[in-house]
C-alpha positions as CSV (number, residue, x, y, z in Angstrom):
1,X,-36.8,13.3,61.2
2,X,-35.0,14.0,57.8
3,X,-35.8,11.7,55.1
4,X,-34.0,10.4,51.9
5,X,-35.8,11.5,48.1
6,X,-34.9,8.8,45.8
7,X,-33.3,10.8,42.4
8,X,-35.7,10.4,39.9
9,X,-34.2,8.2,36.1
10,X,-32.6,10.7,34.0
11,X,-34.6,11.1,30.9
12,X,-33.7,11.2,27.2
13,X,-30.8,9.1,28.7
14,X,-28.3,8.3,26.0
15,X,-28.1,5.0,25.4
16,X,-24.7,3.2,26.6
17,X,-22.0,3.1,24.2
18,X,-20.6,0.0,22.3
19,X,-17.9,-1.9,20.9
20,X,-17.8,-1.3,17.1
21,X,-17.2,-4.6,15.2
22,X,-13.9,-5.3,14.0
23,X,-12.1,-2.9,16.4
24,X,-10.1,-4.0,18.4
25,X,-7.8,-2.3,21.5
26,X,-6.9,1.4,21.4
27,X,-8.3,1.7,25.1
28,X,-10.6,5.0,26.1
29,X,-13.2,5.9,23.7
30,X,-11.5,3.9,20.3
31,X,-13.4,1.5,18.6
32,X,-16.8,2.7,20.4
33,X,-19.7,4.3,19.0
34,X,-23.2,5.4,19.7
35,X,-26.5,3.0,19.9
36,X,-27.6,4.7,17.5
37,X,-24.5,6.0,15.2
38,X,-23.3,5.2,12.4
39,X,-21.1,2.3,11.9
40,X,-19.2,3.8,8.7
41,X,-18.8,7.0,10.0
42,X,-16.7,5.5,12.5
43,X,-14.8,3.5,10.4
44,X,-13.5,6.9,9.0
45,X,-11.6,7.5,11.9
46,X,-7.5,7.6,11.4
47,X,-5.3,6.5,14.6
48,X,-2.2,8.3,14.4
49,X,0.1,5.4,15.2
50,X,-1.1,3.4,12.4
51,X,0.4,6.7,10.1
52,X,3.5,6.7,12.0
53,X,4.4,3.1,11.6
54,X,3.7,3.6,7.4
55,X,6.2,6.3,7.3
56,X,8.8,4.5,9.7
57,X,8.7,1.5,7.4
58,X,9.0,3.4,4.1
59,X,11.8,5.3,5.7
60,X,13.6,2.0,6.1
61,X,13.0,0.4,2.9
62,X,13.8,4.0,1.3
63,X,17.2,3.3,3.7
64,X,17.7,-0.5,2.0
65,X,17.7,1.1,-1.7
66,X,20.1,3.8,-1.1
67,X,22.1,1.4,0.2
68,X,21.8,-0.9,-2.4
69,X,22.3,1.6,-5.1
70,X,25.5,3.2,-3.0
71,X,27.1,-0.3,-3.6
72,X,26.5,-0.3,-7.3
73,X,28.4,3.0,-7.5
74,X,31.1,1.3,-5.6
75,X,31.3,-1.9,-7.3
76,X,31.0,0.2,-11.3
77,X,34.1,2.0,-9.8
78,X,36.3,-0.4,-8.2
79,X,37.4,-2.8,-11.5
80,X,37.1,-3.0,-15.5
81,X,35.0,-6.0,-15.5
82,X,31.8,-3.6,-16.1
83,X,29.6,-4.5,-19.4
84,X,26.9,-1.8,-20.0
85,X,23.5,-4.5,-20.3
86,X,20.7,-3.5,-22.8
87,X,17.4,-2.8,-20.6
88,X,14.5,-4.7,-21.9
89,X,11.8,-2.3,-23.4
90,X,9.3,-3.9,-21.1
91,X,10.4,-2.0,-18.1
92,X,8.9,1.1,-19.3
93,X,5.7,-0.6,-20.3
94,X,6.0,-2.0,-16.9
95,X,6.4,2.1,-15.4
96,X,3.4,3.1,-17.0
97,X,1.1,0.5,-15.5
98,X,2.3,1.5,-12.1
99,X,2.1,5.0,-12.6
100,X,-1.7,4.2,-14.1
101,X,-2.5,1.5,-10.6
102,X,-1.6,4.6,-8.6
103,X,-4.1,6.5,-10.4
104,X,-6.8,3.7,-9.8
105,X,-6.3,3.6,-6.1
106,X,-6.5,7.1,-5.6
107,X,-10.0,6.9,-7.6
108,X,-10.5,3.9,-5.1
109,X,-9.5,5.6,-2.4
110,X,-12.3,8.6,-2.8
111,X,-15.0,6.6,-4.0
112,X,-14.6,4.8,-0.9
113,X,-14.3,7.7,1.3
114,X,-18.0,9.3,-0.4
115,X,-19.0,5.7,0.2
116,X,-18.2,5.8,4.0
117,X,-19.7,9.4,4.1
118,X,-22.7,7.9,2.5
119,X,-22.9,10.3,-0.3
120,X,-24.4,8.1,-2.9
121,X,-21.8,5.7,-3.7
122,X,-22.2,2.2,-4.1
123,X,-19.7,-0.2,-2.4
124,X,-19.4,-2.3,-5.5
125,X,-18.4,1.0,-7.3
126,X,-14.9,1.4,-4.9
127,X,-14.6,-2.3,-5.4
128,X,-14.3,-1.9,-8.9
129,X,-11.3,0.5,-8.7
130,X,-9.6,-1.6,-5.9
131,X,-10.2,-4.3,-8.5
132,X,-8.3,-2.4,-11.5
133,X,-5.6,-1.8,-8.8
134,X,-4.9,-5.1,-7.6
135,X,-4.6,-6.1,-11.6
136,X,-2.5,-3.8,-12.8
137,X,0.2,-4.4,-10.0
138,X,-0.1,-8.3,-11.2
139,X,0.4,-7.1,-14.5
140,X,3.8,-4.7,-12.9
141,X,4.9,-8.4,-11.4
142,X,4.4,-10.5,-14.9
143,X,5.8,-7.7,-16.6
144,X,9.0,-7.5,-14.3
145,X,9.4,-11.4,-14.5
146,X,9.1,-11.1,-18.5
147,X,11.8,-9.1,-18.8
148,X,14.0,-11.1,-16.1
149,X,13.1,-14.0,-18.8
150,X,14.2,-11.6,-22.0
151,X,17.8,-11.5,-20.1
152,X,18.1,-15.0,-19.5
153,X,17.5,-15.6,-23.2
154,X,20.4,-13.1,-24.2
155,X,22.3,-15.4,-21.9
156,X,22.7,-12.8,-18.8
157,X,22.3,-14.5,-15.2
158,X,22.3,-13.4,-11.5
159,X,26.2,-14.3,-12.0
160,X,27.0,-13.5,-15.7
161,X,28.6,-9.8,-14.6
162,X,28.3,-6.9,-12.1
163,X,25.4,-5.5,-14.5
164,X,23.7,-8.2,-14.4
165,X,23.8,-8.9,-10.5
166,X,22.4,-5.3,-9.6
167,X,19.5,-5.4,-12.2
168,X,18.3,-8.5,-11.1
169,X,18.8,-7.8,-7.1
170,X,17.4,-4.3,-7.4
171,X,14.5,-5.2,-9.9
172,X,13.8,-8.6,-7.4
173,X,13.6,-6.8,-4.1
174,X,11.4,-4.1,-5.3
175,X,9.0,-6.7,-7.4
176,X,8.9,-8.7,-3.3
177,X,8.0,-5.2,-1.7
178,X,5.3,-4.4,-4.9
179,X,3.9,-8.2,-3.7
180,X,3.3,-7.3,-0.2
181,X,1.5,-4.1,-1.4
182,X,-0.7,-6.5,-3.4
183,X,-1.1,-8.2,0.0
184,X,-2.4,-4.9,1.6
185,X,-5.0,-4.4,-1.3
186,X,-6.4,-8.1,-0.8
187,X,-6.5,-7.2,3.3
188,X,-8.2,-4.2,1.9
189,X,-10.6,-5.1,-0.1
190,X,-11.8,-8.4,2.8
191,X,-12.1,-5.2,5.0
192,X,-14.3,-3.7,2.3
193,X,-16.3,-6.5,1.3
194,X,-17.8,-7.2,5.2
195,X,-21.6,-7.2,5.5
196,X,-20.9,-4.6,7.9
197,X,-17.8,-2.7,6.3
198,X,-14.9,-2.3,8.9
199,X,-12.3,-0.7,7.0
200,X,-10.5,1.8,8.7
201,X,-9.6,5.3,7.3
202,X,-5.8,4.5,8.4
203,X,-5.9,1.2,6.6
204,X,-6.9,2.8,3.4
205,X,-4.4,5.5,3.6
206,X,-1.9,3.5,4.8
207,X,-2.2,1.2,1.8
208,X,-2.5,3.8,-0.4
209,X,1.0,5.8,0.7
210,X,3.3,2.5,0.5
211,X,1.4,1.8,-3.1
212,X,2.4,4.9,-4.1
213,X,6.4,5.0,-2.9
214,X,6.3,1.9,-4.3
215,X,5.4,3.3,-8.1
216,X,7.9,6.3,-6.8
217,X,10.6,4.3,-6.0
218,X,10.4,1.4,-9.3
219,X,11.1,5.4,-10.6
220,X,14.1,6.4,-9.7
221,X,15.2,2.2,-10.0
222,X,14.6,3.1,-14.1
223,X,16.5,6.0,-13.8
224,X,19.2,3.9,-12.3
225,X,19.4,1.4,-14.2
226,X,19.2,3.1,-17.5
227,X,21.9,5.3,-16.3
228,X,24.7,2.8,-14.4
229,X,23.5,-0.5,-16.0
C-alpha cells in the first residue's frame, strides 16, 4: 500500500515580505520590502507615474503663461493707451535668490540621496540645505511683494494702465505657483524628518523639477517685462 512522505520545511526560508511604512497602494511588489532590508534603500525607489504627473502639470502651467503673455502682445498692440512702467530694481535681486534656492536644493537633493544610500551623510546635514531652500524662496515672495509696494507708492495700481495690469497679474500668479512649491519643500522636509524616513525618490525629484521651472520661468517673466512693460 503506497504511502504519503510529508515534504520536509524549506530551509534558509526567506522571511515573508512587508508593508514598508508610509507606502501606500501601487499594488504587486510596491511599497514592500525584505524582513530584513533596508528601509531607505527602498525609499529610493521612483514610480514612474509620479514623474509623469510633474511634467503634465508644468506643461499646463508652462500653457497658462504663454497665454498670458500672448494677450499682453495683443493688448500693447491694439490702442495708444500704453505707458512704458519703470521695473523696480528689486526684481533682479529677487532673480538671483531664486537662481541661488535652485542651487541649494540641488545640494539638498544629493546630500539626501548619499544619505539614503547611507554613504556617511547625516540627515541633519540635507536638512540644512532644504532649510536654505525653503528661506530663500520666502525671501523670492517678500521680495516680489516689496516691489508690488515700490509701485503702489509711484501711484501705479492693478487698474492705473495696461502696464500696470500685466506686471501685477503675471508677477502675482507666478509668486502663488512659487508658494505651492514652498508647500512641496515643507511636505518634503515632514517626509524627511520621520524617525523612520519615508521620503520617496519621486517626491524629491518631483519637488525639485517644479522648483526649478519655477526659477526658469520667473526668467523669461524678467525678460518680459523688461522688454513689453
Amino acid at each position: 500500500m503506497a504511502t504519503t512522505v510529508p515534504q520536509p520545511p524549506a530551509i534558509n526560508a526567506q522571511p515573508p515580505s512587508r508593508p514598508f511604512p508610509g507606502m501606500h497602494g501601487g499594488g504587486g511588489s510596491a511599497g514592500l520590502i525584505p524582513g530584513a532590508g533596508e528601509l531607505r534603500a527602498v525609499a529610493e525607489r521612483s514610480p514612474e507615474p509620479a514623474r509623469t504627473g510633474i511634467w503634465v502639470a508644468l506643461a499646463a502651467i508652462a500653457m497658462s503663461f504663454a497665454a498670458l503673455t500672448s494677450a499682453l502682445i495683443v493688448r500693447q498692440g491694439s490702442g495708444n493707451d500704453w505707458q512704458h512702467i519703470l521695473i523696480p530694481r528689486i526684481l533682479y535681486l529677487n532673480s538671483a535668490i531664486l537662481v541661488l534656492s535652485s542651487l541649494t536644493l540641488e545640494f539638498a537633493r544629493k546630500t539626501i540621496a548619499s544619505y539614503i544610500r547611507g554613504e556617511g551623510v547625516s540627515r541633519s546635514q540635507a536638512m540644512q540645505w532644504l532649510g536654505a531652500t525653503l528661506a530663500l524662496g520666502c525671501a523670492f515672495v517678500a521680495g516680489q511683494y516689496l516691489a508690488w509696494l515700490q509701485l503702489r507708492s509711484e501711484g501705479l495700481y492693478l487698474a492705473t494702465n495696461p502696464n500696470s495690469s500685466f506686471f501685477y497679474v503675471l508677477t502675482a500668479v507666478h509668486a502663488v505657483h512659487v508658494l505651492g512649491g514652498l508647500g512641496g519643500l515643507l511636505r518634503v522636509i515632514y517626509l524627511l524628518r520621520t524617525p523612520v524616513p519615508i521620503l520617496r525618490k519621486s517626491t524629491m525629484d518631483s519637488t525639485s523639477y517644479y522648483w526649478h521651472f519655477m526659477g526658469m520661468l520667473w526668467m523669461y517673466l524678467l525678460f518680459v517685462v523688461w522688454l513689453k512693460l
